[in-house]
C-alpha positions in Angstrom: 40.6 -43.3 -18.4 41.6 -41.6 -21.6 38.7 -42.8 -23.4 36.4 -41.5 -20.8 38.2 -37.9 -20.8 38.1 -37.8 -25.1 34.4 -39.2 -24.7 33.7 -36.0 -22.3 35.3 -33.6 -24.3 33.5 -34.8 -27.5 30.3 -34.3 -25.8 31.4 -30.8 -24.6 33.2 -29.3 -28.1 30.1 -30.9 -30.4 28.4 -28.0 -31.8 29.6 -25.7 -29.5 29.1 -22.8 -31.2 24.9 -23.3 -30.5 25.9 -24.3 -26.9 27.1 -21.0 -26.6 24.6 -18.8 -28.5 21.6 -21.1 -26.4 23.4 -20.1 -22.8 23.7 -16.3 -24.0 20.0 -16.3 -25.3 19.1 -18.2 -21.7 20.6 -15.2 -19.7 19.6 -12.4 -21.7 15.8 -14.0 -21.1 16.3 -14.5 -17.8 17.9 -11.2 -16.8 15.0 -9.5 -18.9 12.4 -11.3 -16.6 14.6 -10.6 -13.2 15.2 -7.1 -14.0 11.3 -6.5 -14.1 10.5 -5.2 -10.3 7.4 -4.2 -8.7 6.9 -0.1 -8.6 5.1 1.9 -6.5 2.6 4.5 -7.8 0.8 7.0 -6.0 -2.1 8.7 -7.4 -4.8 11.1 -6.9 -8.4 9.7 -8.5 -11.5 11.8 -8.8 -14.7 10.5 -7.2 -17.5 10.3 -9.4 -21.3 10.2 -7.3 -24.5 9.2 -8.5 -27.1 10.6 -6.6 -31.0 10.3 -7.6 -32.1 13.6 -9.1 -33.9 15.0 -6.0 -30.9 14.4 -3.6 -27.4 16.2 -2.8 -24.6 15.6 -1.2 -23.2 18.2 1.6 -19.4 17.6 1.9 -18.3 15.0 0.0 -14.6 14.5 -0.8 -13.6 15.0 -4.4 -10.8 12.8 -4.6 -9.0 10.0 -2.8 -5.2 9.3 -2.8 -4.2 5.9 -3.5 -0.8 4.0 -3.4 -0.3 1.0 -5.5 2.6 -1.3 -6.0 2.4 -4.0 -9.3 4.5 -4.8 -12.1 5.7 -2.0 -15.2 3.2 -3.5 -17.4 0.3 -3.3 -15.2 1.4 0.3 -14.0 0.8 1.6 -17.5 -2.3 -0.6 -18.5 -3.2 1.6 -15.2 -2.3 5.0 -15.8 -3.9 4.7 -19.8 -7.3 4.5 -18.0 -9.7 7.5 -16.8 -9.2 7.9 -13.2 -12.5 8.2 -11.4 -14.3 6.4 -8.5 -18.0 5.6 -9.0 -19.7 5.7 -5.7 -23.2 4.9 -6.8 -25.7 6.1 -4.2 -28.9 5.2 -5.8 -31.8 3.5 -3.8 -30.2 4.9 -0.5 -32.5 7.0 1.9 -31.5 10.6 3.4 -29.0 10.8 6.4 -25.6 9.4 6.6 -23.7 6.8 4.9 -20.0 5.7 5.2 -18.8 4.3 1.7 -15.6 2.3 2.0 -13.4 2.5 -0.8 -12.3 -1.4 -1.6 -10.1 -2.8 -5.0 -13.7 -3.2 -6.4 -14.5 0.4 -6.5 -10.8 1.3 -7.9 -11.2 -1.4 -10.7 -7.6 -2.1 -10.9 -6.2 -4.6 -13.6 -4.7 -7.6 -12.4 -1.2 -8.3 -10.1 -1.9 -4.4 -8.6 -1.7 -4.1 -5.0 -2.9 -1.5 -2.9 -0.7 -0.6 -0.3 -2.8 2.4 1.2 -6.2 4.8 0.2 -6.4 8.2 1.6 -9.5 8.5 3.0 -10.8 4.9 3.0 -13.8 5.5 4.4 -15.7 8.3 2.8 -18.4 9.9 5.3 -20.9 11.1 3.1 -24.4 12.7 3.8 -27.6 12.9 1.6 -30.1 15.3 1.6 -33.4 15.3 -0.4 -33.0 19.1 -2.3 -35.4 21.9 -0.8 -38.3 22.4 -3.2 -38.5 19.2 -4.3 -40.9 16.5 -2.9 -39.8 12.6 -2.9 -43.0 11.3 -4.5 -41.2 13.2 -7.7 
């Protein structure tokens, strides 16, 4: 039974010294990953429309408010961007069109999350400018 107990405590007290600087390295790694949490970011964008030359737009909303949630890295990879919406209305006839404002349209880098859009549906309506013809 000795033998067993010397045998064990060999095992233990060899090179000790690295056992102990391995197992502080461990935690310090693994309470640097733990500690990262997911934040929440809410943000106003500007909306950006492309309209064909001979068209306008009569109310359309400037801006939408967004609220994200993804990790610190993401969040600033985010926030270094411009901050604009393209809502491309190009080959669409005169009258009345509802543009939904989806993840595609934000262009958001990856692990981002969004949690709500403020409006999500933008109700938009195009009208061919007076004075101008559309065979132009």
């Amino acid at each position: 039974m000795e033998k067993k107990f010397r045998t064990l405590q060999s095992l233990i007290l060899k090179n000790f010294g690295f056992k102990v600087v391995s197992f502080i390295a461990a935690l310090a790694l693994w309470s640097g990953f733990v500690g990262r949490g997911e934040y929440i970011l809410d943000v106003e964008i500007g909306i950006n429309y492309l309209v064909p030359s001979n068209y306008s737009l009569r109310s359309s909303p400037n801006f939408v408010k967004i609220t994200l949630k993804g990790p610190e890295m993401a969040m600033k990879k985010f926030s270094r961007k411009s901050r604009t919406v393209d809502v491309n209305l190009t080959g669409k006839t005169p009258g009345h069109h509802q543009v939904t404002v989806t993840r595609e349209l934000l262009d958001l880098p990856p692990g981002m999350q969004v949690l709500s859009v403020r409006p999500e549906v933008l109700n938009l309506e195009m009208f061919l400018t007076e004075g101008e013809s559309r065979d132009q």
